[in-house]
N, C-alpha and C positions, 0 to 999 in steps of 0.2 A: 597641327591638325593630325599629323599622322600618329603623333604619342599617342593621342585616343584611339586610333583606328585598331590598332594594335591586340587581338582577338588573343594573344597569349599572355596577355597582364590580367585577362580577366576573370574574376574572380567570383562566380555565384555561389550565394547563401543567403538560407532562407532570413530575409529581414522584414521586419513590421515597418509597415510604411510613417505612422504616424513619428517612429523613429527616427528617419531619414527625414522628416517635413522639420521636425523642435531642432534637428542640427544646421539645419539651412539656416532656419529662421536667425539662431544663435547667430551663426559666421555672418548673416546678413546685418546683424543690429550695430556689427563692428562696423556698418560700410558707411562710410561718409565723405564726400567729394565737391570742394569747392570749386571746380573745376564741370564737371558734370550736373555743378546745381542742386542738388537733392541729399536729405539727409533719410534715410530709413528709417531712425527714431521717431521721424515726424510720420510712419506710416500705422495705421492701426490693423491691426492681426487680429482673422477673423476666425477660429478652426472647428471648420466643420464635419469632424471625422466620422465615420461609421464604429458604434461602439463593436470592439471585439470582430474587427477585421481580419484578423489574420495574418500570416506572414506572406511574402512573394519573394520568389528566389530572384533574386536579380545582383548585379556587381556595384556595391553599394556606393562606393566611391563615383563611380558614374552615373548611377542616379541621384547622388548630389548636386554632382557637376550642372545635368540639366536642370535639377528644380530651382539649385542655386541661380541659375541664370534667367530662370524665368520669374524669377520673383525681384532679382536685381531689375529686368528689363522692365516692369512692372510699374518698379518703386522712382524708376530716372523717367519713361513715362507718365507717368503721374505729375511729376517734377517740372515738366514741361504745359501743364495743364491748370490754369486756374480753375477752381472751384468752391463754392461757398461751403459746401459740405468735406468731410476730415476726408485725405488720403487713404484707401481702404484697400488691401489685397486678403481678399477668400480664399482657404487653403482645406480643400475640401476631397475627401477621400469615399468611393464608392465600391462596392462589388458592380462586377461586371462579368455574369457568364464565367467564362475562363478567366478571366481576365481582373485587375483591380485599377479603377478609376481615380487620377489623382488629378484634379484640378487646380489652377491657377489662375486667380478671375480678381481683375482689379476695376476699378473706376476713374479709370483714366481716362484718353480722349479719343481713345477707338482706332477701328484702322481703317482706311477704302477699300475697296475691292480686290481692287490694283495690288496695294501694299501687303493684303493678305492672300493672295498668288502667290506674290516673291517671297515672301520673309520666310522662307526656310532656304531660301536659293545663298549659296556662299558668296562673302564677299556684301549682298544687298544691306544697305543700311536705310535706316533714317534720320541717321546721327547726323551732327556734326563732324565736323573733318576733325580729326585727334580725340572724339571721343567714341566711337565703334569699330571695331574692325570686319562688322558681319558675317565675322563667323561664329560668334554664341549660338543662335538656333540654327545653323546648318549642322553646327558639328554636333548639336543636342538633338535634333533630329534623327542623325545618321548612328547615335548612338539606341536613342528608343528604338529604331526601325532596325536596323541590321543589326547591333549587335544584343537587342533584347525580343529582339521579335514581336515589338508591339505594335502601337501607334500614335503620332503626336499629330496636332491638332491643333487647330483654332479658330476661334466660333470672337467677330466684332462688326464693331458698325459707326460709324463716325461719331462721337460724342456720346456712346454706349460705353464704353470700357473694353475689356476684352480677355476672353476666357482661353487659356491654351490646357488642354486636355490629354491629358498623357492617358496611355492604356498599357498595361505589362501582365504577362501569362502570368500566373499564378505560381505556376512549376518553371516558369523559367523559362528563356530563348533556345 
């Protein structure tokens, strides 16, 4: 956890988001875990970007790291969910004021009240013992918030799915 915290590895430049979503998605289609249950191949990719968004200075490698995570938690989520309709994660990209909105909204099986309090808190999971360690969205958190200066987010509901909402300055933390 402290590698990431680490504010002198980091590196802003201006990058196009849609950029940063097609390399995730790529390192994502390689994940596959009998172990964890879920294949990503079995997920279908939806992208809904804002034509000609623009760039956002941000340190790109770290906002891989969060999107990567949020779309793996997404795809093992899901994985734990029956449904008669296809496994779906929306990857959708917005202006926002200063700011540029990237979303991550699957159809999975939602979260409680409760679970969407904690799930940025370190350590909190909903895994199983050996497969989370609950820090992906703490330390993906603490990277959007402190070291980009924006906001992360999450918008569900029990057997809704569940949308996490990233925000990042335009010019940068």
């Amino acid at each position: 956890m402290l590698a990431f915290s680490r504010s002198s590895n980091v590196e802003f430049q201006p990058t196009r988001m849609e950029e940063i979503l097609e390399t995730v998605v790529r390192l994502a289609a390689s994940d596959y875990d009998l172990k964890k249950k879920y294949d990503f191949k079995q997920v279908e990719i939806v992208r809904d970007f804002t034509p000609d968004l623009g760039e956002v200075v941000c340190d790109r490698t770290e906002i891989e790291q969060v999107l990567l995570n949020l779309i793996k938690n997404a795809a093992q989520a899901m994985a734990t969910h029956d449904r008669s309709s296809p496994h779906r994660i929306v990857l959708r990209t917005r202006p926002d004021g200063e700011f540029v909105r990237v979303e991550v909204e699957d159809n999975g099986p939602g979260m409680d009240s409760q679970t969407k309090r904690r799930v940025f808190e370190p350590f909190f999971t909903t895994k199983t013992v050996g497969v989370g360690t609950g820090l992906g969205l703490s330390v993906s958190y603490f990277i959007v918030t402190e070291q980009h200066k924006g906001t992360l987010e999450v918008e569900s509901a029990p057997g809704e799915g569940a949308r996490f909402i990233v925000r990042l300055p335009i010019r940068g933390g």
